[in-house]
N, C-alpha and C positions, 0 to 999 in steps of 0.2 A: 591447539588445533592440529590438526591431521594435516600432513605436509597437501598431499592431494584431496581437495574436498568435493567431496561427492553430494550431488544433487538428485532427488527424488523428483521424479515427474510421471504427474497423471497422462499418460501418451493419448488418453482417448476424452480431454478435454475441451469445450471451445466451439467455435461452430462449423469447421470444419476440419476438427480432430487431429490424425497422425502428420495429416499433411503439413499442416503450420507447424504442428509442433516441434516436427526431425528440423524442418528448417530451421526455424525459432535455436535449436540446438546446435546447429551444424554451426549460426552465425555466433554465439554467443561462446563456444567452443573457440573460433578463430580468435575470436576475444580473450580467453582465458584456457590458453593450452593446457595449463595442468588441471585443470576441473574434470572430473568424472559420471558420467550422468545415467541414472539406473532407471528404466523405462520401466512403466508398466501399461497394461492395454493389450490388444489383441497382436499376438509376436508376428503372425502371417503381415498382416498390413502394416503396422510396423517397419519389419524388413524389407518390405517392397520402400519404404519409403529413404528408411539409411540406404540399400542401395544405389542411393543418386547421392549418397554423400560418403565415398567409398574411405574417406581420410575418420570418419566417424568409427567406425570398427570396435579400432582400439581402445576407444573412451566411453562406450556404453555399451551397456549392460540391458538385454531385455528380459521381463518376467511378462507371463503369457499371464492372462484372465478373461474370461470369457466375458467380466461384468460391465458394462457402462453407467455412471449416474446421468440421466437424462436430466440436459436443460432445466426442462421444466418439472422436475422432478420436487413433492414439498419437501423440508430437511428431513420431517419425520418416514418419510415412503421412503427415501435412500436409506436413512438409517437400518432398514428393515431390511430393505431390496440389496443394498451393496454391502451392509457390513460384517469384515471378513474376507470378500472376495472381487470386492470392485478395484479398481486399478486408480480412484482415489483413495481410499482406505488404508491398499497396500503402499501409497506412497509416503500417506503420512505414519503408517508404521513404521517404515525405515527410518524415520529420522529416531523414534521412541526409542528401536531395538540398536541406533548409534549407528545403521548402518549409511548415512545418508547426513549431511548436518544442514539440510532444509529440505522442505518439499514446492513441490510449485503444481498450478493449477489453471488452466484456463475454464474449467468445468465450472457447475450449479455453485454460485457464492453458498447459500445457506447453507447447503448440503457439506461446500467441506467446511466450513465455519462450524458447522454441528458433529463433524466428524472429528475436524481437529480439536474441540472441548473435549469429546468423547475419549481420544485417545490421548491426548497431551497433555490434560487438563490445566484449569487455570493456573497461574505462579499463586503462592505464597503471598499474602496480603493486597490483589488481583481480586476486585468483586465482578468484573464483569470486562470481556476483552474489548478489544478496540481494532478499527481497519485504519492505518494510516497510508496517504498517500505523498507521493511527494510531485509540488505543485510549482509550475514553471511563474517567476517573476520579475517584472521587471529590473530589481537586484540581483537575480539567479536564481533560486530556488530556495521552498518552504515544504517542510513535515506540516500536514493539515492532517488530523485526527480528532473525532472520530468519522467516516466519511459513508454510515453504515450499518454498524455489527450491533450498537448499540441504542436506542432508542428511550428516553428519559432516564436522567440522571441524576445522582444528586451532586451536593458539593465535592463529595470525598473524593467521589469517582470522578469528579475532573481534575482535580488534584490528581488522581492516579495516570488519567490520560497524558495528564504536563507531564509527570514523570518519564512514564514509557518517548512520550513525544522528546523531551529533551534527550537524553539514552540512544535513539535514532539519530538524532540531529548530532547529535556529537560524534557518531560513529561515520555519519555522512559527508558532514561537512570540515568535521575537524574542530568543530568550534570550542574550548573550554568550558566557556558559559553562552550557549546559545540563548540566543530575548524570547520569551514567551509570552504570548501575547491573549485572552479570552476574547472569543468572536461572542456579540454582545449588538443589541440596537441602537448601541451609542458610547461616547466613549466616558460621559460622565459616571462617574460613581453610586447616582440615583437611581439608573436606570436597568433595567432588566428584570429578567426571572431571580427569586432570591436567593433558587442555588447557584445562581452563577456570580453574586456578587458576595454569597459566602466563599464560592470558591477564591475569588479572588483576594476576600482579608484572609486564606489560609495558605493563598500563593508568597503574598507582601510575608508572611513570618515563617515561613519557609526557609530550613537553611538544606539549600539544592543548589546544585551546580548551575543554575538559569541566573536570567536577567529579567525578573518578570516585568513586562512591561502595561497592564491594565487592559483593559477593554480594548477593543480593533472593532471595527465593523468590516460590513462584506465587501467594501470598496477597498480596504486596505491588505485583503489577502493578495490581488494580483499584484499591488506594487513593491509588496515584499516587506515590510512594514517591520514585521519577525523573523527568526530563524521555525519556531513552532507555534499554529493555529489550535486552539484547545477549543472542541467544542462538543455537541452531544451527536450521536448519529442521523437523525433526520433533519436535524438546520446543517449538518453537513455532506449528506449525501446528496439536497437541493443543490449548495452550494456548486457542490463536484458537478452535478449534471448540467445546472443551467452555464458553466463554465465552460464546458466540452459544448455545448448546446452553440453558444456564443463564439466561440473559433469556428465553429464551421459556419456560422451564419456568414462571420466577418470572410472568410474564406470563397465564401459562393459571391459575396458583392464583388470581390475583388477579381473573379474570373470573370463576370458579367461584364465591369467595367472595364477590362480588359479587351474585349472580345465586344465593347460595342461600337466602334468606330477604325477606321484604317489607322486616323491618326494615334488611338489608344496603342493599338496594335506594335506600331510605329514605338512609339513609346517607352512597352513595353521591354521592345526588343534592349534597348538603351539600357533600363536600369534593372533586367534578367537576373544581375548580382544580388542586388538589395532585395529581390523578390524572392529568390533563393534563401537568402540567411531568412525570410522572414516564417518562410514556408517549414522551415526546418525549426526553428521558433516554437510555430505553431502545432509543428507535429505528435498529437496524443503518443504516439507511440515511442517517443524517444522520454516517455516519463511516466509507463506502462509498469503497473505494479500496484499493488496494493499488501501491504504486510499483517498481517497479521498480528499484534500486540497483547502483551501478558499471558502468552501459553507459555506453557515447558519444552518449546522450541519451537522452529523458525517453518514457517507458512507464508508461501505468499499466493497472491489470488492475483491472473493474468485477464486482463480482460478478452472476455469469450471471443468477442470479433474482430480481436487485431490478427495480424497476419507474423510471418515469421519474425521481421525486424522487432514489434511491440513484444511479442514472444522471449525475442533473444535479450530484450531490455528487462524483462520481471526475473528474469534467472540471474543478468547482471546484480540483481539488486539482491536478492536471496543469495549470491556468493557475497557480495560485499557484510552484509547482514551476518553472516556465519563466520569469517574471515574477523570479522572485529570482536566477535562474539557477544553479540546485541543481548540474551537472554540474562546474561552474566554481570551486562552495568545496568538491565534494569532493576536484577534484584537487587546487586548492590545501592543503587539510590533507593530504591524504597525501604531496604532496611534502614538506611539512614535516615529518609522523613519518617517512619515509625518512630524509630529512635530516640524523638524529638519530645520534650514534654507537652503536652496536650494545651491550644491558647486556651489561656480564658476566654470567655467569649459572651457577650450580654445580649439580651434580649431585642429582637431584629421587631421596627415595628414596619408592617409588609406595606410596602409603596406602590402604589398607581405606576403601572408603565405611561411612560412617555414618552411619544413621539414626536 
């Protein structure tokens, strides 16, 4: 790796754009002084904006374009509308052309999800990418994938997901053999869709650096259960949102409660500490990121309506990602489950779900 590693960013992503962004930069910069970060987006507003972060100067790099991919833009209209000249496109060029070793985005998910295929295409034995997130739990934290990108799946490709999911996990946490775990409606062996309980006899004889540990349900991702949650995209991008959904629920009782009596109030004041570390706990933004998995390099996707802190946490995560060189153990693990001689495997006769 490059003694200074240089970061790609869409300057004109988000919902409100340059602004979060320089910040997002400025804080994530204090964090990591030798990191280098090469803008693109409109250079006028732009430099209005580093100018309130005059220590900034040195470490970024701005490229002017006049393009923006709009919010609500379909993948297929950016594709048309931005590609070549948008200031997502040109960000995830620089990682292709080596200039850059991630890009990052608060911009249209699909849009650079369809740009980043376009330009970085998928790895090598990679049927189809995956968005992982990393998920706050009562043991610390969990890689949950897919939360997203990909929407019905079969066995293999959850096989492939554990992979890329372990590969993270290992790079994040440290872990040797992180446990991997299949989000499932139950944790017996009879139950589910049949490719997810193929996937799972192809996890058990799997020789991977995991611990697989069988079926989890949806209860068992916040208590931390695993180090990686393997699932398909649309049972896990509900998961993701009714999650975020649910902190802020529990967040608005607790100001309510708070704020409904003197004596609350009173209260309050008393344990300020514990309400602190909880609030901090609960904050999306200190677990702000979404990765990108199984391209020919490193993407991460910021969410559009964080503010600069959530910002300066997805660029955290795209240096850590780059720095360990995440693209490199997941090819090597999946050359290794290719590797593998093919199970036998007998005739599955298709089971009733049950609840």
């Amino acid at each position: 790796m490059t003694e200074h590693l240089t970061i790609a960013v869409d300057g004109m992503g988000g919902d409100t754009g340059p602004e979060m962004v320089v910040s997002g930069v400025s804080i994530a910069r204090e964090r990591n002084p030798d990191a280098r970060f090469l803008i693109f987006g409109d250079a006028s507003e732009l430099q209005r904006q580093l100018d309130k972060f005059p220590e900034l100067h040195k470490s970024c790099e701005l490229v002017h374009t006049d393009v923006a991919v709009a919010m609500d833009d379909k993948p297929s209209q950016a594709l048309r509308r931005g590609r070549k000249t948008s200031s997502m496109w040109l960000a995830i060029m620089a990682v292709k052309e080596g200039r850059a070793q991630a890009a990052i985005s608060a911009g249209n998910t699909g849009a650079l999800m369809a740009m980043a295929k376009v330009i970085l295409k998928t790895m090598s034995d990679i049927e189809r990418p995956a968005i992982a997130a990393i998920w706050p739990t009562v043991r610390g934290e969990s890689v949950v994938l897919d939360v997203g990108a990909t929407i019905g799946v079969d066995s293999q490709m959850l096989v492939q997901f554990a992979v890329m999911g372990e590969a993270m996990a290992r790079t994040i946490f440290g872990h040797e053999r992180p446990t991997v775990g299949l989000l499932n409606i139950g944790v017996e062996e009879v139950k589910g869709l049949e490719e997810v309980k193929a996937a799972g006899r192809l996890l058990k004889e799997a020789n991977l650096p995991i611990e697989y540990c069988g079926f989890i349900e949806g209860n068992d991702i916040g208590q931390g259960v695993v180090d990686v949650v393997v699932t398909e995209g649309f049972s896990g991008n509900i998961a993701l949102k009714t999650a975020e959904g649910t902190a802020k629920q529990i967040g608005e009782y607790l100001r309510s409660a708070m704020s409904r009596s003197l004596s609350a109030r009173i209260g309050y004041l008393f344990a300020r500490g514990a309400f602190n570390v909880l609030r901090e706990k609960m904050d999306p933004r200190t677990m702000n990121g979404g990765v990108f998995l199984g391209l020919n390099g490193i993407v991460v996707k910021s969410h559009g309506g964080t503010d600069g802190v959530g910002f300066a946490s997805a660029i955290d995560l795209a240096l850590d990602m780059a720095r360990n060189d995440l693209v490199a153990r997941i090819a090597r693990d999946l050359g290794k489950y290719h590797a593998q001689p093919a199970p036998e495997t007998e005739p599955q006769v298709e089971d009733k779900v049950e609840v």
